[in-house]
Backbone as JSON Lines, residues from 0, in Angstrom:
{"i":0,"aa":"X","n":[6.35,-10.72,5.53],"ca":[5.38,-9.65,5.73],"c":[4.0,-10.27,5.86]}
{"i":1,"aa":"X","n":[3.47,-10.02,6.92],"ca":[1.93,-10.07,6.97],"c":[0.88,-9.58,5.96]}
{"i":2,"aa":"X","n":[-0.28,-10.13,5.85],"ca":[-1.22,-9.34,5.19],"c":[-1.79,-7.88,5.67]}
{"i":3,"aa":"X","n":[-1.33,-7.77,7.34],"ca":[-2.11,-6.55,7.47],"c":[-0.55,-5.65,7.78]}
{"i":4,"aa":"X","n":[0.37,-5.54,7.03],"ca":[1.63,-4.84,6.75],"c":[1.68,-4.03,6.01]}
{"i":5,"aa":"X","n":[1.8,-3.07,6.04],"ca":[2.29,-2.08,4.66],"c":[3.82,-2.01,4.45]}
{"i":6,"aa":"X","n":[3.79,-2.28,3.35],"ca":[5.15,-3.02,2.74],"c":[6.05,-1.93,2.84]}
{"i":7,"aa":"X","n":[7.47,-2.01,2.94],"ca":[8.44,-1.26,3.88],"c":[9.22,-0.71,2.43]}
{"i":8,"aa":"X","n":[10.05,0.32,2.21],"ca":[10.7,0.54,1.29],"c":[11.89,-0.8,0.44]}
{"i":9,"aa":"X","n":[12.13,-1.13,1.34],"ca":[13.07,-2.42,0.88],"c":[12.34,-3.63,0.2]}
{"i":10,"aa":"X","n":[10.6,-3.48,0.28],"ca":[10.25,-4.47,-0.36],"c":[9.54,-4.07,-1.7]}
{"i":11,"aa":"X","n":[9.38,-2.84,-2.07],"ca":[9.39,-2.3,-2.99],"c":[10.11,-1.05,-3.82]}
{"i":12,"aa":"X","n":[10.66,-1.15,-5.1],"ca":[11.29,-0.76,-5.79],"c":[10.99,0.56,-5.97]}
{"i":13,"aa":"X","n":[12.04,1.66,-5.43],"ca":[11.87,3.36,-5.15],"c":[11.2,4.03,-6.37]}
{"i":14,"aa":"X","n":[10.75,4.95,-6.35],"ca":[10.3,5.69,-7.48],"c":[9.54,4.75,-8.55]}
{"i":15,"aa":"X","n":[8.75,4.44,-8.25],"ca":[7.76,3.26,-9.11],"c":[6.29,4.18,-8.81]}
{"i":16,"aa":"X","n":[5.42,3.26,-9.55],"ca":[3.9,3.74,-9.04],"c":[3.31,2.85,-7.49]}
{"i":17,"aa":"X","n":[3.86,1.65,-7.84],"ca":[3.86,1.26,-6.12],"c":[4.49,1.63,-5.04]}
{"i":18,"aa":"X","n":[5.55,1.92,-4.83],"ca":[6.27,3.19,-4.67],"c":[5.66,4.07,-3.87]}
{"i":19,"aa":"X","n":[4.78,5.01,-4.67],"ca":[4.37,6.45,-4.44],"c":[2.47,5.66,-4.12]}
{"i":20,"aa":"X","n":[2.43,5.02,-4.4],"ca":[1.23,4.4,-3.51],"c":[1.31,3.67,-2.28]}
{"i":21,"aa":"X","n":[2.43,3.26,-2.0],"ca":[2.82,2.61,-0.36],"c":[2.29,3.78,0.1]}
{"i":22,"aa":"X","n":[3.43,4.7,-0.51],"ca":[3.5,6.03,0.7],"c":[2.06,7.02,0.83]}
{"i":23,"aa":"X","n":[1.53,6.83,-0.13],"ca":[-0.31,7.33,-0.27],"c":[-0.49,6.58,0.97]}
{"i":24,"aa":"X","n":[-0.56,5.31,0.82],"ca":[-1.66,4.7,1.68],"c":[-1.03,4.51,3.18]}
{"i":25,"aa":"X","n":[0.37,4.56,3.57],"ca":[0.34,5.15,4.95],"c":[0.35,6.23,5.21]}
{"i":26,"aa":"X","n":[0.51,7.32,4.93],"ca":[-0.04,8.57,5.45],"c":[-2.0,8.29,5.29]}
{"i":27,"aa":"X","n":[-2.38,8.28,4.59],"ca":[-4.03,7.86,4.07],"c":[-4.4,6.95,5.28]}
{"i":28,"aa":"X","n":[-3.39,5.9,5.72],"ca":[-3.69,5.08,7.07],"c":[-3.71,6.09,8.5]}
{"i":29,"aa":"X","n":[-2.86,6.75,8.58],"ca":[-2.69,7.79,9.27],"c":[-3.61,8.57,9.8]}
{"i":30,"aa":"X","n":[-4.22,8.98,8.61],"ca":[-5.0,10.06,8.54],"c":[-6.32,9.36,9.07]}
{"i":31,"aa":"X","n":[-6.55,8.47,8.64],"ca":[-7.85,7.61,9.19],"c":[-7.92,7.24,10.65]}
{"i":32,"aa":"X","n":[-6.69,6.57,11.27],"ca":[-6.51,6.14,11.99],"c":[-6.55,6.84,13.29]}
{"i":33,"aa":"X","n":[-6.23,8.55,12.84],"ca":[-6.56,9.65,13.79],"c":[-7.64,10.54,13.45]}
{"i":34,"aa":"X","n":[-8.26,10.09,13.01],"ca":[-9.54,10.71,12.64],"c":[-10.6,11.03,13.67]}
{"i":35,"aa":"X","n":[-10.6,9.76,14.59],"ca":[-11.6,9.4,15.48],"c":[-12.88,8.93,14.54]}
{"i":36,"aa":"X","n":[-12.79,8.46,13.5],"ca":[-14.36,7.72,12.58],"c":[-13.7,6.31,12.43]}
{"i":37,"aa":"X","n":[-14.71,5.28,12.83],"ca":[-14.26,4.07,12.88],"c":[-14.08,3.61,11.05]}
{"i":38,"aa":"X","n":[-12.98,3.19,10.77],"ca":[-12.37,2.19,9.88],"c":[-11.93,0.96,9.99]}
{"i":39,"aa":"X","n":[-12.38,-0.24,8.78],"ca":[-11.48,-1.31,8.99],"c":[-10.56,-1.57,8.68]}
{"i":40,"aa":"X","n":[-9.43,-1.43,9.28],"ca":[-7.94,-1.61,9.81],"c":[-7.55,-2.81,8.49]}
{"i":41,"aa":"X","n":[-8.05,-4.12,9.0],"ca":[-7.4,-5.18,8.12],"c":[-8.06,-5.26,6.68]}
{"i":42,"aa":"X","n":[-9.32,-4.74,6.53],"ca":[-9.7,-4.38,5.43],"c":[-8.66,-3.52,4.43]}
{"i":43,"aa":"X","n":[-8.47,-2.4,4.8],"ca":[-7.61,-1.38,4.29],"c":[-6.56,-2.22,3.81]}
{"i":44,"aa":"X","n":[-5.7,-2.67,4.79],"ca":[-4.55,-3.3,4.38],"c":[-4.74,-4.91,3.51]}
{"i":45,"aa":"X","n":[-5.72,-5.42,4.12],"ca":[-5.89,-6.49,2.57],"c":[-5.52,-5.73,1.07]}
{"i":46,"aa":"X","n":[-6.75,-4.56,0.71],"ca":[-7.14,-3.98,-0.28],"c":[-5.76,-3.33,-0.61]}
{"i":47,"aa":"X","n":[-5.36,-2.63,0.15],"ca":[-3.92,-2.11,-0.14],"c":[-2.72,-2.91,-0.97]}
{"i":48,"aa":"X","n":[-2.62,-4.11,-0.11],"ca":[-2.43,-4.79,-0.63],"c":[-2.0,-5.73,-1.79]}
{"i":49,"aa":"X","n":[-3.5,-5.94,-1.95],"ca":[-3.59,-6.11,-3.77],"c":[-3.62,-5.35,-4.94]}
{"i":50,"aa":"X","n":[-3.58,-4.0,-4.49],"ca":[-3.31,-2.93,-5.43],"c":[-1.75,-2.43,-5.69]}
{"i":51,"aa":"X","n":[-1.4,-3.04,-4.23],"ca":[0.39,-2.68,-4.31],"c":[0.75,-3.91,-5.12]}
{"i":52,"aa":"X","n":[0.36,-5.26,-5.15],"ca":[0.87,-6.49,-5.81],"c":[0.69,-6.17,-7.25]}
{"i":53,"aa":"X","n":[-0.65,-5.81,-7.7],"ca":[-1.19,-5.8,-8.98],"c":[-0.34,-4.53,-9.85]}
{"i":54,"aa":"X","n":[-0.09,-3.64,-9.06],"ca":[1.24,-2.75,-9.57],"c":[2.26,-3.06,-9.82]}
{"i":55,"aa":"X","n":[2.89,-4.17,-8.89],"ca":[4.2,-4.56,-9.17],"c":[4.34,-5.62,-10.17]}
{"i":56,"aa":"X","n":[3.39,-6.13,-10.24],"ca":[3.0,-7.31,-11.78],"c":[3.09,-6.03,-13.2]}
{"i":57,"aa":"X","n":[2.51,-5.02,-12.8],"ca":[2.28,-4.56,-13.91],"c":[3.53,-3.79,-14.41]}
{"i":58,"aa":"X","n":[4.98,-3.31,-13.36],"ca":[5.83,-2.65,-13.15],"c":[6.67,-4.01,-13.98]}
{"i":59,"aa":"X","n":[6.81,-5.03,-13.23],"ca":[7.38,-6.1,-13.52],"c":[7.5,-6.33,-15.39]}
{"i":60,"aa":"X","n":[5.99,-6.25,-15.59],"ca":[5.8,-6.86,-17.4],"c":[6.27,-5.38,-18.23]}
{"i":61,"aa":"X","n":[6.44,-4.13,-17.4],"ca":[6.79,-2.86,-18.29],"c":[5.69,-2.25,-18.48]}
{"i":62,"aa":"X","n":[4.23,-2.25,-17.59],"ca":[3.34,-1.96,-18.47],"c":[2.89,-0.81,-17.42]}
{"i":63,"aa":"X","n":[3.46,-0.58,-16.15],"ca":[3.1,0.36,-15.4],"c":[4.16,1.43,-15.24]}
């Protein structure tokens, strides 16, 4: 997976809080993306990103 990917169900574990934040942030991509107001694209998905990783660390230790 790329950095500017939003991670696919198979790479994260169903019904989690990362999970239900993938799916926030592509519809949320969506929604931007047809907006017609300029956004940064690889920005988003960096940031996305590390909030989906930092979840799954935290899912991982039991603490999310």
């Amino acid at each position: 997976m790329s950095d500017s990917e939003i991670p696919n169900s198979g790479e994260i574990s169903p019904n989690t809080p990362a999970a239900e934040f993938a799916a926030w942030c592509e519809a949320e991509f969506e929604r931007r993306r047809n907006s017609g107001d300029d956004f940064d694209e690889e920005h988003y998905h960096k940031a996305m990103q590390l909030v989906i990783e930092r979840l799954q660390r935290l899912e991982d230790e039991g603490r999310a």
